[in-house]
One Martini backbone bead per residue (centre of mass of N, CA, C, O) as a GRO file, in nm:
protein
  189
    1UNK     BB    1  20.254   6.689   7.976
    2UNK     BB    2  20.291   6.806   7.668
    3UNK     BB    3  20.263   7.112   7.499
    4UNK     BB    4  20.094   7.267   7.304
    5UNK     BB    5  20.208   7.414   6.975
    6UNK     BB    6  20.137   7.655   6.799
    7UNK     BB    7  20.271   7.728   6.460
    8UNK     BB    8  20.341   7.935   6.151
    9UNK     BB    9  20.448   7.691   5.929
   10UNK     BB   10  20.637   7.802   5.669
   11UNK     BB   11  20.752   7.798   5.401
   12UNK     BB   12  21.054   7.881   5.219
   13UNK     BB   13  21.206   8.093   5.024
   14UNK     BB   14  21.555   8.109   4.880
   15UNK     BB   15  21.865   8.273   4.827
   16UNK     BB   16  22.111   8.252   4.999
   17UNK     BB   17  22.001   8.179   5.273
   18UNK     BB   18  21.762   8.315   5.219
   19UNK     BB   19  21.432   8.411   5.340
   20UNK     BB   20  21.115   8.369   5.247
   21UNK     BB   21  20.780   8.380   5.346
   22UNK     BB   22  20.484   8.262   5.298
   23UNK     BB   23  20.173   8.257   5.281
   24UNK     BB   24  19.972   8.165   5.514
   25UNK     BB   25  19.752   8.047   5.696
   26UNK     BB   26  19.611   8.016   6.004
   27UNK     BB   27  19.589   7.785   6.249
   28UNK     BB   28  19.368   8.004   6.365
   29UNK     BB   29  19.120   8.163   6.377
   30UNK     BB   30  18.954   8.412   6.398
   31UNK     BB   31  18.735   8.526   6.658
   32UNK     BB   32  18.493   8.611   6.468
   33UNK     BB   33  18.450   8.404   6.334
   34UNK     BB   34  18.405   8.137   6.589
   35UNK     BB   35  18.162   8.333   6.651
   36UNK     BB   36  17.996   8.274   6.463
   37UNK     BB   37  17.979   7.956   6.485
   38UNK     BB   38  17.908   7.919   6.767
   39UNK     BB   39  17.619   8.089   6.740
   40UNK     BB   40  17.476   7.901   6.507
   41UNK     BB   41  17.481   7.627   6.639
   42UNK     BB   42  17.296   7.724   6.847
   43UNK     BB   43  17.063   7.764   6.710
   44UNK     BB   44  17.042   7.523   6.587
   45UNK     BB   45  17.017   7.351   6.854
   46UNK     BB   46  16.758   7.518   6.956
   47UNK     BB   47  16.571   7.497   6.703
   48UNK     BB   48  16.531   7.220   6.715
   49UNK     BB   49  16.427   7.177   7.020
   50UNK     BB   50  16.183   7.333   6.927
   51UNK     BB   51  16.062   7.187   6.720
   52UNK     BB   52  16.041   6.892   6.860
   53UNK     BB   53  15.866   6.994   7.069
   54UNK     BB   54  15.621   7.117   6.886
   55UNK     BB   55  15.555   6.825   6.773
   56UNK     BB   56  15.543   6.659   7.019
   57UNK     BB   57  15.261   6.822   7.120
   58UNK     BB   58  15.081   6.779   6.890
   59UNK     BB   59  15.054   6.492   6.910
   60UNK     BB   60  14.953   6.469   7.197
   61UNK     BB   61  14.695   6.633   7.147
   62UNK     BB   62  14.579   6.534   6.865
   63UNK     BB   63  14.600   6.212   6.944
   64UNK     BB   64  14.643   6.103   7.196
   65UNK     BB   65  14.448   6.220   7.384
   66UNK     BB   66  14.184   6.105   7.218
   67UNK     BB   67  14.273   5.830   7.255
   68UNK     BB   68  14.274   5.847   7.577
   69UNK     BB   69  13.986   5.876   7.605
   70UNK     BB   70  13.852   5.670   7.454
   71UNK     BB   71  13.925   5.498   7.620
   72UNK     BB   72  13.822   5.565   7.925
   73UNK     BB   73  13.516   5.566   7.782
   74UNK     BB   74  13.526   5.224   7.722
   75UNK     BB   75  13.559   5.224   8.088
   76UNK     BB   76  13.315   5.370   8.139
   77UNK     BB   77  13.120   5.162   8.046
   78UNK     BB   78  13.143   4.922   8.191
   79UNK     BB   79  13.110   5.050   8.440
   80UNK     BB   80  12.799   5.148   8.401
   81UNK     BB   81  12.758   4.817   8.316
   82UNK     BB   82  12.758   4.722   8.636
   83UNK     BB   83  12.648   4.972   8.810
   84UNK     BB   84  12.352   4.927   8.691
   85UNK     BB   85  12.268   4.655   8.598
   86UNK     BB   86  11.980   4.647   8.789
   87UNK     BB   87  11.800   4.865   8.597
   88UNK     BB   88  11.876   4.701   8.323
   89UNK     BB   89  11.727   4.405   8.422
   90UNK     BB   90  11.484   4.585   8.584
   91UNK     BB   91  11.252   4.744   8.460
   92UNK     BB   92  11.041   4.951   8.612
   93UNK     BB   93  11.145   4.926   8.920
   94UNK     BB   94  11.284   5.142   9.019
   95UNK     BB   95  11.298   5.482   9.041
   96UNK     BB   96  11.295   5.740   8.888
   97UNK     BB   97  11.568   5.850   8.920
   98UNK     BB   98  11.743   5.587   8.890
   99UNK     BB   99  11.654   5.580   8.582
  100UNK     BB  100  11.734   5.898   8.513
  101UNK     BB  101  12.030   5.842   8.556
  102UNK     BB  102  12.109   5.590   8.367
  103UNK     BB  103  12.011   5.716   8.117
  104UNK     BB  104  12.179   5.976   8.117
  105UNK     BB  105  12.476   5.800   8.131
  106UNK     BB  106  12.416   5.626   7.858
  107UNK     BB  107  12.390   5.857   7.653
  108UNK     BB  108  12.637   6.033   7.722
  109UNK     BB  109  12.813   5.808   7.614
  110UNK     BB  110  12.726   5.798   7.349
  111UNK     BB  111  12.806   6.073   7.278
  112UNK     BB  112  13.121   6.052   7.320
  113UNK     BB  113  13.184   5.840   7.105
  114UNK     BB  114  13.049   5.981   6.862
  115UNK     BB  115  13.296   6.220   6.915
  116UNK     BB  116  13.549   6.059   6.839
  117UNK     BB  117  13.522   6.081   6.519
  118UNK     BB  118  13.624   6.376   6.532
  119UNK     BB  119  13.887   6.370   6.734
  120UNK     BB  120  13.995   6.160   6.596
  121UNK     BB  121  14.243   6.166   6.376
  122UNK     BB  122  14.180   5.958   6.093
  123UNK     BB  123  14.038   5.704   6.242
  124UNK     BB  124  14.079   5.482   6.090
  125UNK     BB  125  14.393   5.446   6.072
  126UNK     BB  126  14.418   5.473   6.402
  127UNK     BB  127  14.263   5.245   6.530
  128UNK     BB  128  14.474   5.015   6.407
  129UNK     BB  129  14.716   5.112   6.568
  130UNK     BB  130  14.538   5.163   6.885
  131UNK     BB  131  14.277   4.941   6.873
  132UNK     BB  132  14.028   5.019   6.801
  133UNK     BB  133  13.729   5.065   6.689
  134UNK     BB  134  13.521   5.055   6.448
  135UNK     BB  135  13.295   5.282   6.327
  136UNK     BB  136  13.066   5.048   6.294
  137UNK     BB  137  13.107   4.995   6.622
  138UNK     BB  138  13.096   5.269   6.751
  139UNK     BB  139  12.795   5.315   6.645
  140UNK     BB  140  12.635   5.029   6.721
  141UNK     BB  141  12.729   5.105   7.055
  142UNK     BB  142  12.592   5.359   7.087
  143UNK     BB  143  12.281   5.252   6.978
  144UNK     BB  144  12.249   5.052   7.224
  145UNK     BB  145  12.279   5.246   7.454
  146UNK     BB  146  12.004   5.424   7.341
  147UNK     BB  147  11.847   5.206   7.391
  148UNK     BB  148  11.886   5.134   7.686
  149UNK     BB  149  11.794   5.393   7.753
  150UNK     BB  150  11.529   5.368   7.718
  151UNK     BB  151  11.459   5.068   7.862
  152UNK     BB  152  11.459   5.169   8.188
  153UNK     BB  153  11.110   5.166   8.200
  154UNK     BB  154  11.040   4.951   8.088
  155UNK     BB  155  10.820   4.677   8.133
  156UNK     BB  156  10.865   4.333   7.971
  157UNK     BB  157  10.901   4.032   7.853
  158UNK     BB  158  11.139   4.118   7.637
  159UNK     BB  159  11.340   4.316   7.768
  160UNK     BB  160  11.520   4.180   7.939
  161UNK     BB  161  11.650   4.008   7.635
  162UNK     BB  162  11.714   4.286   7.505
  163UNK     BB  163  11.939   4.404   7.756
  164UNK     BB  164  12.118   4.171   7.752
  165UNK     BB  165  12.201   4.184   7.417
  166UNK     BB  166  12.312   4.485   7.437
  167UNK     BB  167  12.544   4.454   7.646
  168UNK     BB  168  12.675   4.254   7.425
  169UNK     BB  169  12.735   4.420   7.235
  170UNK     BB  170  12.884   4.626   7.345
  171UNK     BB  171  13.122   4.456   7.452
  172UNK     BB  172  13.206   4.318   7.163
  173UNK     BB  173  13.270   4.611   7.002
  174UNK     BB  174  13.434   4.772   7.260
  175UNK     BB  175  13.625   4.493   7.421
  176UNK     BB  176  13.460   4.397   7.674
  177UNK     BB  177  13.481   4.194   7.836
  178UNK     BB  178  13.268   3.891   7.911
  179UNK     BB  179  13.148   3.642   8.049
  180UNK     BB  180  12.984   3.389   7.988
  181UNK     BB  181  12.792   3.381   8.206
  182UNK     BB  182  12.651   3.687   8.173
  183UNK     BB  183  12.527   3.590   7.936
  184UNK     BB  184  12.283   3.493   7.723
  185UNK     BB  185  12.122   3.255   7.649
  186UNK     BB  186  12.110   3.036   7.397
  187UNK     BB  187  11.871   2.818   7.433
  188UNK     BB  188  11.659   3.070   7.504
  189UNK     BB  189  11.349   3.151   7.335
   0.00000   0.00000   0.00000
């Protein structure tokens, strides 16, 4: 491969044979200046890369993470009405200690619900983008909640199908499956 020569070719003027070369510029900068575009450049290029590295981790702290908590916890609902299923639809029927745990554990949820419309900010638009519930649908779910957490104690006529329709209002709210059979009969008056 042939090597590449740079010269100097400046065009000459003279006369009689005579020349004079013209000033030209070199065609290689001096060594200080390139060094200072080049040493430009890498800031140029680390500073970026940390603008966008911090702008990165706002997204995910301030946005992502509250939003995958609160599907987490919308996750934790179902799994807690499931979990607990026996204690929900036989009020006041097993011990103490397992009505006020699962007492505890509905109220808990419903607090946490609560707590998301503050923790993911600008709900209403954010809902939309990563399909949350809307803000009166999961206050509805957690009123339902807390309804739930208290009728854990009595037994009456009335509260098994009252805490049936309570925990499909939860489940329709905030999207949570349930099967057809699960529902509480729609002809039983």
């Amino acid at each position: 491969m042939p090597s590449l020569h740079l010269t100097n070719a400046c065009p000459t003027i003279g006369s009689k044979g005579r020349s004079a070369p013209l000033r030209c510029a070199p065609l290689i900068p001096s060594v200080g200046h390139h060094k200072y575009i080049m040493d430009f450049t890498v800031f140029i290029t680390v500073l970026s890369g940390v603008i966008t590295f911090v702008i990165g981790q706002l997204i995910v702290k301030l946005l992502l993470d509250p939003v995958q908590d609160m599907k987490k916890t919308i996750g934790q609902v179902s799994h807690t009405l499931v979990e607990r299923a026996n204690v929900i639809a036989n009020p006041g029927v097993p011990t103490k200690v397992v009505m006020d745990n699962t007492s505890d554990s509905l109220r808990k949820l419903s607090s946490q619900l609560h707590a998301y419309l503050y923790l993911v900010p600008c709900y209403d638009k954010t809902s939309k983008v990563f399909h949350l519930p809307s803000k009166e649908k999961l206050l509805a779910a957690s009123t339902a909640l807390i309804g739930l957490s208290n009728s854990v104690y009595r037994a009456d006529d009335r509260v098994y199908e009252s805490n049936a329709k309570r925990v499909e209002q939860v489940c329709d709210l905030l999207g949570i499956y349930l099967a057809e059979g699960s529902r509480w009969p729609k002809d039983l008056k």
